[in-house]
C-alpha positions in Angstrom: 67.1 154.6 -9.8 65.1 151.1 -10.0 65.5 149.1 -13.0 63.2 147.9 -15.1 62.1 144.3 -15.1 62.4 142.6 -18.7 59.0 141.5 -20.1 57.8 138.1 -19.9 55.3 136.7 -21.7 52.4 134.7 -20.7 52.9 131.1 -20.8 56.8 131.6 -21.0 58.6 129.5 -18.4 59.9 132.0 -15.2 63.5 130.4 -14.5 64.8 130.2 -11.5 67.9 129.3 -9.3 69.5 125.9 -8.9 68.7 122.0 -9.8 64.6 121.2 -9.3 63.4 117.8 -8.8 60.5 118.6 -11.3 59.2 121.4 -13.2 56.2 121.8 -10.7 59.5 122.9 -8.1 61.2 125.1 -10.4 63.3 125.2 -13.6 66.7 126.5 -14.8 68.0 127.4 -17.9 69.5 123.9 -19.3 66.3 122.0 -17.5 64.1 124.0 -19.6 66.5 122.8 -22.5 66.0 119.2 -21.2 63.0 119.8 -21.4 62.1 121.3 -24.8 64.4 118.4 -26.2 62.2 116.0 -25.3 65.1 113.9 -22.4 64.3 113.2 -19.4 64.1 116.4 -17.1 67.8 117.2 -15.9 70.1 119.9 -15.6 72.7 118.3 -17.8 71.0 117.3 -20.6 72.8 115.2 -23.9 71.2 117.7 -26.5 73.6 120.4 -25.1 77.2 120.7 -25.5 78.9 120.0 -21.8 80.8 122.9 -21.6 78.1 125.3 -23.3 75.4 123.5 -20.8 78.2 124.4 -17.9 78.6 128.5 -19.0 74.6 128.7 -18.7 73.9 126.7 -15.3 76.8 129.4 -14.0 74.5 132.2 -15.8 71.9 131.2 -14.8 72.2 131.0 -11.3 74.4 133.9 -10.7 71.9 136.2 -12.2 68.7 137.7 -9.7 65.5 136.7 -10.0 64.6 139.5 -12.4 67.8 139.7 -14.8 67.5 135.6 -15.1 64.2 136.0 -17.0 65.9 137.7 -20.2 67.9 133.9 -20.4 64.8 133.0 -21.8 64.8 133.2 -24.9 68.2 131.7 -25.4 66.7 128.0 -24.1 65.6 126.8 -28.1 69.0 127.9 -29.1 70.8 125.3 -26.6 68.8 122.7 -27.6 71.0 120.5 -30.4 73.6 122.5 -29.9 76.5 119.8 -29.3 79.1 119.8 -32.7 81.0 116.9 -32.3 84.7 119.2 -32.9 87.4 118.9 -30.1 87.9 122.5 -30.6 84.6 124.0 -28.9 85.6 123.6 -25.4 88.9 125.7 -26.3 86.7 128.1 -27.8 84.3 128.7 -24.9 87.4 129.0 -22.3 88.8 131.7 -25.0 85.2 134.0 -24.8 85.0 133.2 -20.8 88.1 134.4 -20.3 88.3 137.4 -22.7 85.3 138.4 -20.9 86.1 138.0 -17.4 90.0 139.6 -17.5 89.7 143.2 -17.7 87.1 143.5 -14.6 88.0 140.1 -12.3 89.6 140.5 -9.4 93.5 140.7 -9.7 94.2 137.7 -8.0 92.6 135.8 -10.0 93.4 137.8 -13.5 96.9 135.3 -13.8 94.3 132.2 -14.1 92.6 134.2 -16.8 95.3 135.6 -18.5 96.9 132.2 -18.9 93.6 130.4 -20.0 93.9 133.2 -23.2 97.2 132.5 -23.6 97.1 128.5 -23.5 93.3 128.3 -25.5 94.9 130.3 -28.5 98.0 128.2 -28.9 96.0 125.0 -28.5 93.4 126.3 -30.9 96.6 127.2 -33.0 98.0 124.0 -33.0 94.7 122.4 -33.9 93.9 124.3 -36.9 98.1 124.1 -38.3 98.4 128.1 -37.7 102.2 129.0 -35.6 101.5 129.4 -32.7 102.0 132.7 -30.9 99.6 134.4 -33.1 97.0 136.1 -30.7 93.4 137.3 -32.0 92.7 141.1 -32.1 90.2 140.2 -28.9 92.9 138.9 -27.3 95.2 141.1 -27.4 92.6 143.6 -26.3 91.5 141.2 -23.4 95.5 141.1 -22.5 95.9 144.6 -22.9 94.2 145.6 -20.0 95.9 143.0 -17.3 99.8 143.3 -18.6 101.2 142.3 -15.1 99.2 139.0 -15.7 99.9 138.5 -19.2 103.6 138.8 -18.3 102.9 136.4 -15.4 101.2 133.6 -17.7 104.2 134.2 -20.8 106.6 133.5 -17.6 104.7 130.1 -17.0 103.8 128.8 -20.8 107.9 129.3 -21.4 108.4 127.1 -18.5 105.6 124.4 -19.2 104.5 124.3 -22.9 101.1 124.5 -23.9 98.7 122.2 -22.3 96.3 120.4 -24.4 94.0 119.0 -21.1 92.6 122.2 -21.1 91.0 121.1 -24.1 88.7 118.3 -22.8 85.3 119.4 -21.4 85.9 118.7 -17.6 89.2 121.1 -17.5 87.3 123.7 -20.2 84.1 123.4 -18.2 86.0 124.3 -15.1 87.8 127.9 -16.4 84.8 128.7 -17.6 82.7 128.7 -14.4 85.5 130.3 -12.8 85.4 133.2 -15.6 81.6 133.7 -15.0 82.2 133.9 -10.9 84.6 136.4 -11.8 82.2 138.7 -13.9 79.2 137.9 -11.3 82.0 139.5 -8.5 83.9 142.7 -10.2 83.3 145.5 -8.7 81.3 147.4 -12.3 78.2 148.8 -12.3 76.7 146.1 -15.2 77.7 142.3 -14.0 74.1 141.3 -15.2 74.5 143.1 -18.9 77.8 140.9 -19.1 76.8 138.0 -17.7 73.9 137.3 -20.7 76.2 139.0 -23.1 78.2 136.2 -22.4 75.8 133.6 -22.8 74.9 135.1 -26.2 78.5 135.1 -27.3 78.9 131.7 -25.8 76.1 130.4 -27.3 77.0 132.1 -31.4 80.6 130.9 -30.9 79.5 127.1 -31.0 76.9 127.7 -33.0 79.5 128.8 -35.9 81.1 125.0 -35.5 77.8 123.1 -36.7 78.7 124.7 -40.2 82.3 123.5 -39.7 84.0 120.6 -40.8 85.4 119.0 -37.3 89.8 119.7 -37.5 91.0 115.9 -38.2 93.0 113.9 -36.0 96.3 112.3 -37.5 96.9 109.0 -37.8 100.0 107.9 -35.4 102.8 106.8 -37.5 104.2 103.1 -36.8 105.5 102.1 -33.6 104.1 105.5 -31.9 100.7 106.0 -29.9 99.0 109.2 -30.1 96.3 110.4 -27.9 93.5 111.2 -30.0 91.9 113.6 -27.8 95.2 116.1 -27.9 97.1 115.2 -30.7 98.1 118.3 -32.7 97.0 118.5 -36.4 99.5 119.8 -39.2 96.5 121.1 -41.0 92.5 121.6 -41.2 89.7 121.5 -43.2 88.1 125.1 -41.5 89.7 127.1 -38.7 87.7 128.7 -35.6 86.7 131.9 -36.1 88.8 134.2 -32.9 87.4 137.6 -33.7 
């Protein structure tokens, strides 16, 4: 059964695989964002938050010709989207994962199920909750790969949480590894998930511009703190996991 092509508009921008040198060559999804923002034409433009911009240049180029087109839309949403909270990062790796565990391959399900397991008691530890306390998605995400939750419990007991996974490079890394993961399972809808992710991706910063960023303590005397992963005892407004 053929599948029907989504509708595209005259005078709507036809996306397309990969980095273009102008827009007479081509465009992709975060170009197109470059581009509506008014920056110089780029893939990786500032008005975009690093790790969201990363999650759509995976989307994007991962989905066919056709599928790519219903990205579209999406591109205005992108474009100022960068809160300045520590926590977003996290957040993305927490949907990439949740997404990509139940249908990616097994061998890689233990990365996945230990990027849950470590995003929820960082984002734990940055909003003062115990840690250990798993969203009802999570749970649900876990549910379905118990040999790899089991695997990633066995390695947080022996290591401790690890708070790099909160900086942009690190998150920006799981989550293109998540999105291969969706693009390869073997289940009949990889494009439906793929842009489903995108969506969520794209509402789950979104929530953090309304947000009051979680503050950093101040390092008591005679001790340095990193600022980037220093755990907070409490917050102002805590990231929304369901």
């Amino acid at each position: 059964m053929s599948r029907r092509a989504p509708f595209v508009p005259d005078g709507v921008p036809v996306l397309s695989r990969g980095r273009h040198r102008s827009a007479r060559k081509g465009a992709c999804f975060m170009e197109m964002a470059s581009f509506l923002a008014g920056e110089r034409w780029s893939d990786h433009p500032a008005c975009t938050h690093p790790v969201l911009a990363t999650m759509a240049r995976c989307v994007n180029d991962l989905l066919d010709d056709t599928q790519r087109q219903r990205l579209v839309t999406m591109i205005p949403e992108v474009v100022g989207l960068h809160p300045d909270d520590r926590r977003v990062g996290t957040a993305l790796v927490l949907t990439a994962a949740r997404a990509a565990l139940p249908i990616c391959a097994e061998e890689r399900q233990n990365v996945m199920a230990l990027a849950i397991l470590n995003a929820e008691g960082v984002l734990a530890e940055q909003d003062g909750r115990a840690a250990g306390q798993l969203s009802d998605a999570s749970r649900a995400a876990l549910a379905t790969a118990p040999a790899a939750e089991r695997w990633a419990r066995v390695h947080l007991a022996r290591t401790g949480f690890n708070a790099m996974a909160s900086r942009p490079a690190h998150a920006a890394k799981v989550v293109a590894l998540a999105v291969d993961g969706i693009s390869r399972a073997c289940v009949d809808d990889t494009e439906d998930r793929l842009v489903a992710l995108l969506r969520d991706g794209i509402d789950v910063v979104a929530t953090f511009d309304s947000l009051t960023p979680a503050p950093v303590p101040q390092p008591a005397a005679g001790r340095r703190v990193d600022a980037d992963h220093a755990p907070t005892a409490s917050s102002t407004a805590r990231v929304p996991l369901v």
